[in-house]
C-alpha positions in Angstrom: 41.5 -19.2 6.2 38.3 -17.6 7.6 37.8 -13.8 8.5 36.2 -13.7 11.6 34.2 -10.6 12.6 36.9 -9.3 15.0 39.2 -9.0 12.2 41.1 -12.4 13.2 41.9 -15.0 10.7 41.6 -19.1 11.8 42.1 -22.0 10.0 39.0 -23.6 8.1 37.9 -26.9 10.4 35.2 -29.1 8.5 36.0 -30.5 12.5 34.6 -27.2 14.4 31.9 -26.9 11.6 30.8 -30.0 11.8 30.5 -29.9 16.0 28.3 -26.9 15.6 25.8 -28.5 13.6 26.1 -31.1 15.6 25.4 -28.8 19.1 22.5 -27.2 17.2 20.5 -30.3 16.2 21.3 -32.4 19.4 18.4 -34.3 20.7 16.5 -33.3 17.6 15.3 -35.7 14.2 18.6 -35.3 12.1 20.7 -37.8 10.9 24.4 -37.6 11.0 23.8 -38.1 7.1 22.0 -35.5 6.9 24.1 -33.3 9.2 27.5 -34.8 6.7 25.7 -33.8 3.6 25.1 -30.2 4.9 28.8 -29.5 5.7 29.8 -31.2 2.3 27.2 -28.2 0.8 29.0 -25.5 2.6 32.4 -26.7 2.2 31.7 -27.2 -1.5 30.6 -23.5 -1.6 33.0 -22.2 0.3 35.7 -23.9 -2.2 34.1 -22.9 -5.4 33.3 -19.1 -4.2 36.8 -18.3 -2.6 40.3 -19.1 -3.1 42.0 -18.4 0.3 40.0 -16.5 2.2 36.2 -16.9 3.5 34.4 -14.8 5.6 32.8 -16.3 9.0 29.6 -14.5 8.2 29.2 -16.6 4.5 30.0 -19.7 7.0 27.3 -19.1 9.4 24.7 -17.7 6.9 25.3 -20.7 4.9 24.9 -23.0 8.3 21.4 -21.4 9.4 20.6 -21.4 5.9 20.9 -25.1 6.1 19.3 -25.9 9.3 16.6 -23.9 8.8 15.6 -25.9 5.8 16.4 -29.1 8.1 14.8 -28.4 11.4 13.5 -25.1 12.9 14.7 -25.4 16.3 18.4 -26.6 15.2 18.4 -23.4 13.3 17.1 -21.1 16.5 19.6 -22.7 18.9 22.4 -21.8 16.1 21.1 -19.0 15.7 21.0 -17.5 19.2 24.5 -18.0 19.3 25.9 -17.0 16.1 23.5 -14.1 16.0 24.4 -13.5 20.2 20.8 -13.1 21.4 20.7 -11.3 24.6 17.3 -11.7 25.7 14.1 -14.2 25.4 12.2 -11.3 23.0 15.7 -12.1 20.4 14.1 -15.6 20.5 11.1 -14.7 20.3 11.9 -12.3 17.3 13.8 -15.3 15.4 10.5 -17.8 15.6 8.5 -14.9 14.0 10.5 -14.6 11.1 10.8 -17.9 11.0 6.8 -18.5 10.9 6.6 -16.2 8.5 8.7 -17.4 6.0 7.0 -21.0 6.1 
């Protein structure tokens, strides 16, 4: 089960993981390999680290985490929406860090 951050519980989906990567790297250089091979990572993780119960923020820390090692913009675009950006300066915000850290 995953802990969302409203306090709801889902069922773990490789399916809905999967389509988020997929949404955040469309039109961009990533293989589906590549894209498989991250959610085998975080669904590896997420079995050794916890037994019933994973928090959606280890999920989605774990995703950008991912994506920003495999293509900057794929990680902005997931980022905006996990992180809920509200205006263009949240954007702008994310690229700086992101500069910075390359």
């Amino acid at each position: 089960m995953v802990l969302k951050r409203d306090g709801r519980h889902e069922e773990f989906s490789r399916e809905k993981l999967i389509s988020g990567i997929r949404k955040a790297c469309q039109k961009r250089p990533v293989s589906p390999k590549v894209m498989e091979d991250l959610v085998d990572h975080i669904v590896a993780a997420v079995t050794v680290k916890f037994e019933s119960e994973v928090p959606g923020e280890f999920i989605g820390t774990m995703v950008m985490d991912g994506l920003r090692e495999i293509d900057s913009v794929a990680y902005v675009r997931f980022a905006s929406v996990y992180r809920r950006f509200q205006e263009a300066t949240d954007f702008v915000s994310e690229v700086k860090k992101l500069e910075a850290m390359q």
